[in-house]
PATOR-317696 format. One line per field, with one value per atom (N, C-alpha, C): x, y negated, z negated; atom name; residue in one letter; residue number from 1. Coordinates in pm, whole numbers, plus 50000, padded with zeros to 5 digits. Each point is the difference from the previous one (the first is absolute). Layout:
N
x <- (X|...)
y <- (Y|...)
z <- (Z|...)
firo <- (CA|...)
zafi <- (A|...)
lopa <- (NUM|...)
//
This chain:
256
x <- (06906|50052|49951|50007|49958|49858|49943|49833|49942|50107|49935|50056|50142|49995|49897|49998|49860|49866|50033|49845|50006|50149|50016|49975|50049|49991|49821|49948|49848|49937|50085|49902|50057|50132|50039|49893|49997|49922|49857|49980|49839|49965|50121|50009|50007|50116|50029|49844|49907|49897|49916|49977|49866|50112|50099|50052|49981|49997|49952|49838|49919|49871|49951|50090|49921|50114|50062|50077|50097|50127|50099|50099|50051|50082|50091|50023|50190|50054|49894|50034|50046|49922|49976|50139|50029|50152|50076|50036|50068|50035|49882|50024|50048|49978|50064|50148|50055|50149|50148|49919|50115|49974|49912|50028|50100|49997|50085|50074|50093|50112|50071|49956|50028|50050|49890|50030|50098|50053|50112|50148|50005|50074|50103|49869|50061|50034|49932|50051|50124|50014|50182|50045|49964|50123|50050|49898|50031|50047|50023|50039|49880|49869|49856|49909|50024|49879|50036|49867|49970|50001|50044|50058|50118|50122|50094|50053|49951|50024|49946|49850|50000|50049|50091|50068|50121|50058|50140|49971|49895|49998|49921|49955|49928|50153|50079|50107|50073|50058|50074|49962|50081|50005|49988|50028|49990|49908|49892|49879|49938|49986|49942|49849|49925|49897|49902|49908|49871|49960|49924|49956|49888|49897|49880|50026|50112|50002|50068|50068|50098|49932|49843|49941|49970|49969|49938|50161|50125|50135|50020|49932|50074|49866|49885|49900|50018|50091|50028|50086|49950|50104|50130|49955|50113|50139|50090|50128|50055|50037|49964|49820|49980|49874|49980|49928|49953|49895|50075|49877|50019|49862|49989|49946|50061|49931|49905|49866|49921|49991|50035|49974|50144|50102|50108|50076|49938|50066|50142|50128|50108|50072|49957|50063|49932|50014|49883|50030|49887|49996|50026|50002|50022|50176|49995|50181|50001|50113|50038|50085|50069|50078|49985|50000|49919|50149|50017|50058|50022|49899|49961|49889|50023|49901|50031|50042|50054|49837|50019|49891|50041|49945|50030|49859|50068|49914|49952|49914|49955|49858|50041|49933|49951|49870|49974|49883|50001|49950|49989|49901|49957|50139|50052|50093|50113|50013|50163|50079|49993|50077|50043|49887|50050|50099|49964|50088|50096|50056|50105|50080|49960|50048|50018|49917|50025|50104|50031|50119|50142|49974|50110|50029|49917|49974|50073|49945|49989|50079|50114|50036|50028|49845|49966|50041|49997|50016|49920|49878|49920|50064|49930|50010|49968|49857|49939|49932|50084|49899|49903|49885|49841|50022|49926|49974|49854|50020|49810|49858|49943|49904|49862|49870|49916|49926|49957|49922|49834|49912|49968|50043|50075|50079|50130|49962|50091|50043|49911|50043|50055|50000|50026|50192|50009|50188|49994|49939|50061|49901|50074|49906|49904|49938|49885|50045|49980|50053|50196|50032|50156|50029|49933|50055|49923|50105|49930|49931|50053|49938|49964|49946|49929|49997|50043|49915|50000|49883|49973|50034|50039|50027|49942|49873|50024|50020|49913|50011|49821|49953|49899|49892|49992|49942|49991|50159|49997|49982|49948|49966|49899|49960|49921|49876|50014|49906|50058|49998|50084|49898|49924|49937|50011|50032|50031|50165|50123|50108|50003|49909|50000|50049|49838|49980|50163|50031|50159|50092|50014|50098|49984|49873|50024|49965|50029|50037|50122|50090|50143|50070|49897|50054|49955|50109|49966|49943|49898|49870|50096|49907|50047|50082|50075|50039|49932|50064|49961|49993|49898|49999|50005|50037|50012|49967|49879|50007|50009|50049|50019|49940|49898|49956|49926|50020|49931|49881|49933|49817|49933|49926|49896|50121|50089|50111|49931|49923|49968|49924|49867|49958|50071|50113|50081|50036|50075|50062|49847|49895|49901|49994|50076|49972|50065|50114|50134|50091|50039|50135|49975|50057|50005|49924|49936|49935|49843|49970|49837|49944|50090|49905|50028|49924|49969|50000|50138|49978|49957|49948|49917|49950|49947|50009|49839|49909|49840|49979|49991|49909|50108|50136|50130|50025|49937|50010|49987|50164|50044|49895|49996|49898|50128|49962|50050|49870|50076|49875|50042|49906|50043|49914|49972|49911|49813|50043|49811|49947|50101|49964|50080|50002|50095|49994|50086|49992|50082|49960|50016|50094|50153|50087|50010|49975|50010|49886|49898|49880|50086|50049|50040|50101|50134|50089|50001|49869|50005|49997|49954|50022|50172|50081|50105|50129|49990|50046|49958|50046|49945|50066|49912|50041|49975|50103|50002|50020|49918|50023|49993|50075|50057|49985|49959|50057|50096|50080|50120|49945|50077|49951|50071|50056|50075|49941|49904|49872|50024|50129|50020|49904|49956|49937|50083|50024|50105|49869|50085|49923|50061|49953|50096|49917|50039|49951|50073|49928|50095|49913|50073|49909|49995|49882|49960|50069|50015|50097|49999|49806|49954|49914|50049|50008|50099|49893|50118|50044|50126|50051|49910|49943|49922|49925|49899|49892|49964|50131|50018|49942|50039|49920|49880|49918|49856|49923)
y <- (87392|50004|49880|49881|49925|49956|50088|49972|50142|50058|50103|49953|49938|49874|49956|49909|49909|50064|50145|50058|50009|50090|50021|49900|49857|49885|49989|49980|49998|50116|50121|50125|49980|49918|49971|49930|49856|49893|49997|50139|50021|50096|50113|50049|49934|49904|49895|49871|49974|49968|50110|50082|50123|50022|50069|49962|49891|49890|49912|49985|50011|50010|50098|50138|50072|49975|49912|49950|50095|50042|50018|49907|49890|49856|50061|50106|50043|50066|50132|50080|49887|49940|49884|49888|49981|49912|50086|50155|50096|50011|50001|50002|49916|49854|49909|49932|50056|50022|50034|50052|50070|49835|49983|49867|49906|49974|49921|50051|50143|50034|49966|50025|49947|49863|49948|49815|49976|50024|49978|50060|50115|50070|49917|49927|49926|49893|49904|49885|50013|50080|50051|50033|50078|50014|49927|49894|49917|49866|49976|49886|49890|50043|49914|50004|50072|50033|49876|49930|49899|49885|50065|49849|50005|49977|50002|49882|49909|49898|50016|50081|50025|50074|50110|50154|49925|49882|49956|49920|49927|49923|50152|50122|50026|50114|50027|50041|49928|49870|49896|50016|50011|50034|49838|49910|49851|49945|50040|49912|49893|49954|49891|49983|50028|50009|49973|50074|49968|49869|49910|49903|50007|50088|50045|50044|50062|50069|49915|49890|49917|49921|49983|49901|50098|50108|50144|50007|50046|50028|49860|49931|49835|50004|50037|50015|50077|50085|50112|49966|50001|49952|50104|50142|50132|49947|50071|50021|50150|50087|49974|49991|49960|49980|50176|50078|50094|50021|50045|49957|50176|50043|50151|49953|50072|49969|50141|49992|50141|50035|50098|50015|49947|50018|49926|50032|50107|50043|50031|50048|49978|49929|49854|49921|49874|49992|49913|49803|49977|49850|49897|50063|49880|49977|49887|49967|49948|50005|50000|49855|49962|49910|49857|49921|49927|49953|49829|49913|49960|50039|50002|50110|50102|50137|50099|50090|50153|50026|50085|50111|50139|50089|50142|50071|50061|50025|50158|50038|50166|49960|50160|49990|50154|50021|50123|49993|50129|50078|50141|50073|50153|50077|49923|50061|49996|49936|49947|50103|50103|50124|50026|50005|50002|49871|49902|49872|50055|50056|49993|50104|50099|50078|49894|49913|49903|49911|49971|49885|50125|50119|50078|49985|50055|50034|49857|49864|49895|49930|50027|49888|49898|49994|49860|50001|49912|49943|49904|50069|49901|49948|49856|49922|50052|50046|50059|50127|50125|50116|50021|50000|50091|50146|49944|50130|50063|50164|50039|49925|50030|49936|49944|50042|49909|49922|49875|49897|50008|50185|49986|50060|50080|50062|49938|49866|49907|50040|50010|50044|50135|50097|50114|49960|49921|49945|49915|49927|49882|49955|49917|50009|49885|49956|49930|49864|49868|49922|49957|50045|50033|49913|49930|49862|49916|49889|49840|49997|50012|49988|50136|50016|50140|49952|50008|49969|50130|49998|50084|49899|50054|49899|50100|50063|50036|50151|50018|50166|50036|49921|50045|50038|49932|50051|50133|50075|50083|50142|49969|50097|50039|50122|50090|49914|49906|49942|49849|49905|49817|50015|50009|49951|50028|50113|50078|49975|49970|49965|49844|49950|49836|50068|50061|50020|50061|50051|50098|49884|49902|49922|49900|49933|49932|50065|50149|50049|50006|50022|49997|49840|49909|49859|49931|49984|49890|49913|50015|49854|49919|49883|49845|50026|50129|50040|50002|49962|50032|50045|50038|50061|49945|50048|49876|50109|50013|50013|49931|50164|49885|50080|50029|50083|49928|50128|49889|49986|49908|50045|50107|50041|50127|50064|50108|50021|50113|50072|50155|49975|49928|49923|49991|49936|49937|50158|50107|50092|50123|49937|50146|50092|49974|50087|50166|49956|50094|50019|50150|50013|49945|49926|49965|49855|49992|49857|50015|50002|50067|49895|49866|49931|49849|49890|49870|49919|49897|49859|49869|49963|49859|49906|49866|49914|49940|49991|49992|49916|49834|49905|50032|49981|49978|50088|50139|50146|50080|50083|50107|50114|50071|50095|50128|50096|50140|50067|50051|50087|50126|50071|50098|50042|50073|50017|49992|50056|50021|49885|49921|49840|49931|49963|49908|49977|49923|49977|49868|49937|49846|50032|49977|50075|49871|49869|49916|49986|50096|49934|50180|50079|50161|49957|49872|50029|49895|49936|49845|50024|50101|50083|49993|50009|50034|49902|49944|49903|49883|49893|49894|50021|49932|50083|49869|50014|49853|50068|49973|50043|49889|50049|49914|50082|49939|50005|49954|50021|49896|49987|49920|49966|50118|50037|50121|50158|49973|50131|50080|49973|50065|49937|50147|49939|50014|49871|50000|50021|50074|49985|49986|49909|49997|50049|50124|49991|50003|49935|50000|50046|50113|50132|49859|50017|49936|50020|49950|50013|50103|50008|50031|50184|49992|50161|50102|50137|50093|50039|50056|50085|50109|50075|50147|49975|49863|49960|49996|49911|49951|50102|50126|50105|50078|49906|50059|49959)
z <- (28034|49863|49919|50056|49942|49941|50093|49968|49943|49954|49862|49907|50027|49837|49932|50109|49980|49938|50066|49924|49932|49903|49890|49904|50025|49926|49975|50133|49961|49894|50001|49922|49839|50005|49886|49880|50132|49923|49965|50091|49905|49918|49942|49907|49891|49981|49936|49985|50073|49962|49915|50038|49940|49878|49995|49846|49912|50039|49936|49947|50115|49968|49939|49945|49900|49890|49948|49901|49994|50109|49955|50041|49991|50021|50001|49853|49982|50135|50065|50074|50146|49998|50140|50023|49875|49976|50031|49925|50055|50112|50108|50158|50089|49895|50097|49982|49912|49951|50100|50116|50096|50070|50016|50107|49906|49847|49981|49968|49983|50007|50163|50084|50113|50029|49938|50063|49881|49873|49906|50075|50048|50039|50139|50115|50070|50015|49845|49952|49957|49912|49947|50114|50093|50095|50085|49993|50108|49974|49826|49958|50015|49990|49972|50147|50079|50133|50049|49957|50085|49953|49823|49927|49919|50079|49984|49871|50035|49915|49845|50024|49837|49949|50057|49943|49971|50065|49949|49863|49969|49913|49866|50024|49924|49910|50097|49940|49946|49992|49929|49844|49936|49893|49890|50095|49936|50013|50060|50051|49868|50023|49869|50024|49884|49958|50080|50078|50063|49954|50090|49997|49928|50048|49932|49889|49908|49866|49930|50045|49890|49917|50030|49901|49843|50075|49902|49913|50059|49949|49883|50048|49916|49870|50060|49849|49932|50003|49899|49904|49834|49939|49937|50060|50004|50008|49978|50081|49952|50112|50165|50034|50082|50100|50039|49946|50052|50083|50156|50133|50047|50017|50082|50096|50093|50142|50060|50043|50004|50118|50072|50108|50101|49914|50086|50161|50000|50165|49965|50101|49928|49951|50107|49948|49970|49882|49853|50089|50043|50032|49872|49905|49871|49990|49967|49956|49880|50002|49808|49933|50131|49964|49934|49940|49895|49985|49999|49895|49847|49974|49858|49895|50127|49907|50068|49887|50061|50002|50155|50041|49996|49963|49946|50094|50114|50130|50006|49955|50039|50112|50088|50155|49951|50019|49991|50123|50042|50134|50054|49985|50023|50096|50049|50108|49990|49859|49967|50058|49941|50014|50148|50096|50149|50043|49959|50038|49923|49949|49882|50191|50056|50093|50112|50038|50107|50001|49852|49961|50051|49936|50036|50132|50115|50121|50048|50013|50103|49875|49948|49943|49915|49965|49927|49874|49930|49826|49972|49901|49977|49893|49953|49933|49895|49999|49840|50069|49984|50048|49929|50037|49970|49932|49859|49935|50032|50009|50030|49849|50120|49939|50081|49952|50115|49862|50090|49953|49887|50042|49973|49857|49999|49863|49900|50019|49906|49882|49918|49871|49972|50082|49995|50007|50071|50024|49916|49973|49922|49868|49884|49865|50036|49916|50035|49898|50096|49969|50034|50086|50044|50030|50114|50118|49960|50021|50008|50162|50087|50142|50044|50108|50010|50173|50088|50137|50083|50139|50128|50125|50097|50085|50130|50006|50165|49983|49869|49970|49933|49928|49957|50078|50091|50099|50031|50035|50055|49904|49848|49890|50043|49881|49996|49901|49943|49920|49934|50079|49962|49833|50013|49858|49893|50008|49871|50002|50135|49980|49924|50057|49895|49879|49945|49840|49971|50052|49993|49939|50139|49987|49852|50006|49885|49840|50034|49873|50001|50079|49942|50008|50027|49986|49822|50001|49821|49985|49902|49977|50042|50030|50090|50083|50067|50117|50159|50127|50088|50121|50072|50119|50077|50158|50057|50162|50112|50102|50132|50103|50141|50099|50077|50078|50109|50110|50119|50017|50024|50003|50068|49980|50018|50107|49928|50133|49992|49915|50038|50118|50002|50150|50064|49998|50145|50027|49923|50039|50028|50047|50007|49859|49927|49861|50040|50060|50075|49877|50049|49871|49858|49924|49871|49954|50124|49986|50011|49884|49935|49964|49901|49932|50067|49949|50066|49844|50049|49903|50083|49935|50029|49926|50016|49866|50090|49879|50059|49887|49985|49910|49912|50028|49924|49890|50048|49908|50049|49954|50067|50020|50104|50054|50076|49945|50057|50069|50105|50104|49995|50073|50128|50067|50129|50088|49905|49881|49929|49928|49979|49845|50006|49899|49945|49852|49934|49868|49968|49935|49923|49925|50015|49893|49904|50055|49893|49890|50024|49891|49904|50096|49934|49895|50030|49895|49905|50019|49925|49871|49929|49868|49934|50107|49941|50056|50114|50067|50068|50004|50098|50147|50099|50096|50089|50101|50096|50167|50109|50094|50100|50135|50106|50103|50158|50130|50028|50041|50069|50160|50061|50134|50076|49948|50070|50000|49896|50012|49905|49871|49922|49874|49911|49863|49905|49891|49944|49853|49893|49878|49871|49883|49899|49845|49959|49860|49913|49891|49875|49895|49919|49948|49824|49963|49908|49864|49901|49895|49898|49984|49856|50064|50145|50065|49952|49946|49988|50110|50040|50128|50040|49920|50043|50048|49937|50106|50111|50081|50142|50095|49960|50161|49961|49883|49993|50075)
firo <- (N|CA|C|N|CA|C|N|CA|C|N|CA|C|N|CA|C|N|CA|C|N|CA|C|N|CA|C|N|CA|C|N|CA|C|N|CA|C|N|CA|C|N|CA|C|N|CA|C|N|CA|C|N|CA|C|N|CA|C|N|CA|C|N|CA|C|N|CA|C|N|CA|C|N|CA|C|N|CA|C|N|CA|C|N|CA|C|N|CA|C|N|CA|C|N|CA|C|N|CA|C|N|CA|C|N|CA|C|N|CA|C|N|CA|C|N|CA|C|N|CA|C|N|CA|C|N|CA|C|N|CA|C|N|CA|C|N|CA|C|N|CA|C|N|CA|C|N|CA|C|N|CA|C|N|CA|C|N|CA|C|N|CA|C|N|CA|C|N|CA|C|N|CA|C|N|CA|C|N|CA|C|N|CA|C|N|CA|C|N|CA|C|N|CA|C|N|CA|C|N|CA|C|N|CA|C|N|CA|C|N|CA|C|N|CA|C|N|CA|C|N|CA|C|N|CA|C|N|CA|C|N|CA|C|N|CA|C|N|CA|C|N|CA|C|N|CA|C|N|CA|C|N|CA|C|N|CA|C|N|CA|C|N|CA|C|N|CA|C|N|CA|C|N|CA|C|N|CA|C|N|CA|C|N|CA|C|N|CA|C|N|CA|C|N|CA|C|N|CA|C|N|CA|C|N|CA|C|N|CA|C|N|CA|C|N|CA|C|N|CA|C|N|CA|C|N|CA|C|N|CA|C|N|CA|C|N|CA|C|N|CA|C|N|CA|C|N|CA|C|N|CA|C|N|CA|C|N|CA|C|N|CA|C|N|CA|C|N|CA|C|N|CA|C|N|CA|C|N|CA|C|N|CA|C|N|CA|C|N|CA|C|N|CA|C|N|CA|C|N|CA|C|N|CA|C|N|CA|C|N|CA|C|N|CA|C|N|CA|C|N|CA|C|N|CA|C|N|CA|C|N|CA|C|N|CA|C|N|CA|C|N|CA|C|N|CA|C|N|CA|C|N|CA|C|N|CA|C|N|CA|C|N|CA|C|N|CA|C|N|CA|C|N|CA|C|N|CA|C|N|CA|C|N|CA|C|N|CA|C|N|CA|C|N|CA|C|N|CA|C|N|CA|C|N|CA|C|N|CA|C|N|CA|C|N|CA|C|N|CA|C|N|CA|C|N|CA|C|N|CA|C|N|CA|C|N|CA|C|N|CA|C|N|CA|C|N|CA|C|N|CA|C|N|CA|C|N|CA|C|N|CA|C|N|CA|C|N|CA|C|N|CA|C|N|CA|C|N|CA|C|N|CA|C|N|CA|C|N|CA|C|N|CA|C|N|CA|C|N|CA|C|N|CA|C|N|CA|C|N|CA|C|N|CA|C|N|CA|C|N|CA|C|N|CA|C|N|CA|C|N|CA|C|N|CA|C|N|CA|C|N|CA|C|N|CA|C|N|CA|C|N|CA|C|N|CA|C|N|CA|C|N|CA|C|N|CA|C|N|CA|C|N|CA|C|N|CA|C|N|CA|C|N|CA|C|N|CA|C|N|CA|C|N|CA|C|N|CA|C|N|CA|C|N|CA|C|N|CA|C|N|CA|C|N|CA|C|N|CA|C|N|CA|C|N|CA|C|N|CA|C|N|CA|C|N|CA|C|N|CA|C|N|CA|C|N|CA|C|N|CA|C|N|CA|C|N|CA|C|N|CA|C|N|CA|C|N|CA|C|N|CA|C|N|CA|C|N|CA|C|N|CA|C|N|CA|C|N|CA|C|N|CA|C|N|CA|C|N|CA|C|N|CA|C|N|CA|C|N|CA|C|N|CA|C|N|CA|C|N|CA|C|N|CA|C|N|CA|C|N|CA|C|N|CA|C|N|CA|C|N|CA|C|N|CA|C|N|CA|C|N|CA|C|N|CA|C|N|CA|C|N|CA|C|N|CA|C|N|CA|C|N|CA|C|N|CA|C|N|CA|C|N|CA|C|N|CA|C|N|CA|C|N|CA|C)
zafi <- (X|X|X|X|X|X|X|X|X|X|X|X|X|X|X|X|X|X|X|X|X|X|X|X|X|X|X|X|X|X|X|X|X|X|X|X|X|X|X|X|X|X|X|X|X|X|X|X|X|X|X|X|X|X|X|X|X|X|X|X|X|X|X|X|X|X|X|X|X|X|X|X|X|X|X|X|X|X|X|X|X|X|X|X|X|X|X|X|X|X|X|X|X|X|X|X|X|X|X|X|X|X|X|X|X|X|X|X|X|X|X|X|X|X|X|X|X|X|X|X|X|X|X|X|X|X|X|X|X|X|X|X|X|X|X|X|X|X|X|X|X|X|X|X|X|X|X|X|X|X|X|X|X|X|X|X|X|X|X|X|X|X|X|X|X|X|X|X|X|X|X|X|X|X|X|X|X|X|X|X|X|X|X|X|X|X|X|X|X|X|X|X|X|X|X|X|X|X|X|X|X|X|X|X|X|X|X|X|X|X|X|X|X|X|X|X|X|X|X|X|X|X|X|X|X|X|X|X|X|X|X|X|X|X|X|X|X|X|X|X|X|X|X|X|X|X|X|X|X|X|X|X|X|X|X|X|X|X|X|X|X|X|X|X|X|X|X|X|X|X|X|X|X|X|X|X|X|X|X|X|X|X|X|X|X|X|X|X|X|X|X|X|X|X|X|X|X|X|X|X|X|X|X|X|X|X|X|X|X|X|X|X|X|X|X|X|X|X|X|X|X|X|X|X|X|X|X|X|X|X|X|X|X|X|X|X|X|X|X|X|X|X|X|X|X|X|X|X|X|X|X|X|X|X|X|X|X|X|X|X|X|X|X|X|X|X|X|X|X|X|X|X|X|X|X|X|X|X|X|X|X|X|X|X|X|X|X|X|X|X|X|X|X|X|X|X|X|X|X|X|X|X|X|X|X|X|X|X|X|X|X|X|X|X|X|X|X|X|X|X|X|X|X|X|X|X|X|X|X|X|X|X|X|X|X|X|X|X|X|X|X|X|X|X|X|X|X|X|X|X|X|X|X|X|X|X|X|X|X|X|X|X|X|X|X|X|X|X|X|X|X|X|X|X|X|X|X|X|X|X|X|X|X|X|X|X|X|X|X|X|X|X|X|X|X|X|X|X|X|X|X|X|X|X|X|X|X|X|X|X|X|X|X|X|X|X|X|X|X|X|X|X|X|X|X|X|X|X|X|X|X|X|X|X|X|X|X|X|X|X|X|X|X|X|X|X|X|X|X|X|X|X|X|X|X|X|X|X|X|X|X|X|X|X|X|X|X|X|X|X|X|X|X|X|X|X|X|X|X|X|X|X|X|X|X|X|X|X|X|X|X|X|X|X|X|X|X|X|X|X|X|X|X|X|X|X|X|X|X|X|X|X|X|X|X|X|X|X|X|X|X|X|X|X|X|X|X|X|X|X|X|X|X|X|X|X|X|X|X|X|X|X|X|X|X|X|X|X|X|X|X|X|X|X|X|X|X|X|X|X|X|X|X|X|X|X|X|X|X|X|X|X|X|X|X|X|X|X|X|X|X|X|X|X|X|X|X|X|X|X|X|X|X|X|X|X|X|X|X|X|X|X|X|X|X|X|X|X|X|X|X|X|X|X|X|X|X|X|X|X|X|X|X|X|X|X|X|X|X|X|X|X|X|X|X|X|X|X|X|X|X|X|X|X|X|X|X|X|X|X|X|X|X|X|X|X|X|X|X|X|X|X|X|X|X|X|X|X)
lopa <- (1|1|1|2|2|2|3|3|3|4|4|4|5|5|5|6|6|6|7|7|7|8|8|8|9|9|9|10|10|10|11|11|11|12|12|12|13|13|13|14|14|14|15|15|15|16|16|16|17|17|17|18|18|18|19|19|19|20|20|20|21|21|21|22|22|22|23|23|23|24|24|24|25|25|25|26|26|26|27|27|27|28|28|28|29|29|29|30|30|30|31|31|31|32|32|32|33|33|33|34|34|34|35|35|35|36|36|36|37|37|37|38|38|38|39|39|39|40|40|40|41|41|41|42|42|42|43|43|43|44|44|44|45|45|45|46|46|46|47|47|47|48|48|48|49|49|49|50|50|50|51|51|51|52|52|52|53|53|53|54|54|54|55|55|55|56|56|56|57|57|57|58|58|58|59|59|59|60|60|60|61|61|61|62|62|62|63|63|63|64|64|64|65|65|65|66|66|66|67|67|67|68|68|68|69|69|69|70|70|70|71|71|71|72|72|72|73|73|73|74|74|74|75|75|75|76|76|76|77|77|77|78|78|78|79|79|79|80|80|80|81|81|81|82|82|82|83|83|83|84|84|84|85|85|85|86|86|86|87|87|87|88|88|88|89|89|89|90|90|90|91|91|91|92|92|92|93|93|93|94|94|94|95|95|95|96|96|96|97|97|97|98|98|98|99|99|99|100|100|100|101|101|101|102|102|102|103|103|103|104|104|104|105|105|105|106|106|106|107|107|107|108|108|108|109|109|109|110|110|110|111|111|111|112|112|112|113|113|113|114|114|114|115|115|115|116|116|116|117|117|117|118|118|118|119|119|119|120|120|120|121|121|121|122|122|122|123|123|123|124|124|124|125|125|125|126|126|126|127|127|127|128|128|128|129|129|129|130|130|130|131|131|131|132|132|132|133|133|133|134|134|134|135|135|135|136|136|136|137|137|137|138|138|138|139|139|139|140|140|140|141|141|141|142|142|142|143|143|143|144|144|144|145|145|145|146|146|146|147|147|147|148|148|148|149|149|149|150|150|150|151|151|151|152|152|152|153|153|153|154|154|154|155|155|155|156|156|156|157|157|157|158|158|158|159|159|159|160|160|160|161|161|161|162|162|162|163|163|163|164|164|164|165|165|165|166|166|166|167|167|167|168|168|168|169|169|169|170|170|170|171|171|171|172|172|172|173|173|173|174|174|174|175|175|175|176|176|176|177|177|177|178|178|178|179|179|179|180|180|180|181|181|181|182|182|182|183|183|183|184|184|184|185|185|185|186|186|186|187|187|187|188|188|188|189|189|189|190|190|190|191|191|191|192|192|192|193|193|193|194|194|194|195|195|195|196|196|196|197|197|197|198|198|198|199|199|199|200|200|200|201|201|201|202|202|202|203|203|203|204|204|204|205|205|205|206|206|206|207|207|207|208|208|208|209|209|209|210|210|210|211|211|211|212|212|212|213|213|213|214|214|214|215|215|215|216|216|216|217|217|217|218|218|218|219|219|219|220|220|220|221|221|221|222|222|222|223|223|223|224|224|224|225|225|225|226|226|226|227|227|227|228|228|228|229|229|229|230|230|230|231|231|231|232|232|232|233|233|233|234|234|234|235|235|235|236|236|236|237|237|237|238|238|238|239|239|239|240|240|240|241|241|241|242|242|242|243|243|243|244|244|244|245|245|245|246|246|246|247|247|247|248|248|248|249|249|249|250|250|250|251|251|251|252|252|252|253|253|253|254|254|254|255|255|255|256|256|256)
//
């Protein structure tokens, strides 16, 4: 039994390649959707798998402001701080809680709707439930120019197209607004380019670079038109990235 799993998994992942290589990405994300309904399903049921400690802190409804987003929350001269989170899973890694600045938190995610059945099923109460929505169809949910902050944490990757989700995101972010990513390096590599993990971030001569098995592309020379753009390794293998969408940019622009 186990080793017609396994086959199945192998006949999966190379459908899911040859879809890709004659350009259908959408159909190919499609397929690899059951694997992360699965691994969501036994994180909720199990009160966080194998990380228990982040499912207690990601449900707390008090968490005070990411470390990484409080510099972005404090440059905003808004009130409230409007932060979307893309790609949020069910339960959105951003916190809201602030001393001195209301945060006003929307989590949007293609699957909201099923998590909306899992919270029933196992329990839970999120903090900020996920409205539908995918990353690369921003504006279709939301107006252009909406949020002061805009972040992905560990999702763009697993799209049907990160580049055109950039252009997405910093159309619904407000001139001198910004973005802010967190992804692990080349994980579609680390993961064989399995299930939902197609594309590769990486930082090459201190500018961001998106892959996948055929190229690559220079996203910092791609959005320097419309944003400045700052990229990082951490020692921990994550690429961190910061843009801030330019002032004298219209919104419609951003995903040309």
């Amino acid at each position: 039994m186990r080793s017609l799993a396994a086959g199945a998994e192998r006949a999966r992942a190379e459908a899911q390649r040859v879809l890709h290589r004659v350009g259908l990405a959408g159909l190919a994300w499609r397929m690899g959707l059951d694997e992360e309904r699965r691994f969501w399903d036994r994180y909720l049921a199990t009160g966080g798998s194998d990380w228990p400690g982040e499912f207690a802190e990601r449900i707390r409804p008090d968490r005070p402001v990411n470390d990484a987003l409080r510099g972005l929350v404090e440059a905003t001269p808004t009130d409230p701080v409007r932060v979307l989170d893309v790609g949020s899973g069910p339960l959105t890694w951003v916190a809201t809680v602030h001393p001195e600045r209301r945060v006003e938190l929307t989590a949007v995610d293609p699957l909201a709707d099923w998590y909306a059945t899992l919270f029933e099923r196992h329990g839970v109460r999120p903090a900020v439930p996920p409205v539908v929505g995918r990353a690369e169809r921003l504006r279709r949910r939301f107006p252009s120019g909406r949020f002061d902050v805009v972040v992905a944490r560990n999702s763009l990757d697993h799209g049907t197209d990160p580049r055109r989700a950039l252009g997405e995101m910093l159309s619904v972010t407000r001139p001198g607004g910004f973005v802010y990513l967190e992804h692990v390096e080349r994980e579609g590599a680390n993961q064989r380019y399995r299930g939902l993990h197609q594309w590769d971030f990486w930082v090459e001569d201190d500018a961001l670079a998106l892959g996948h098995r055929s190229g690559r592309v220079d996203l910092t020379a791609v959005l320097a038109p419309v944003s400045s753009v700052r990229a990082e390794l951490g020692p921990d293998r994550w690429v961190r990235v910061w843009l801030q969408k330019r002032g004298d940019v219209e919104a419609e622009t951003a995903s040309s």
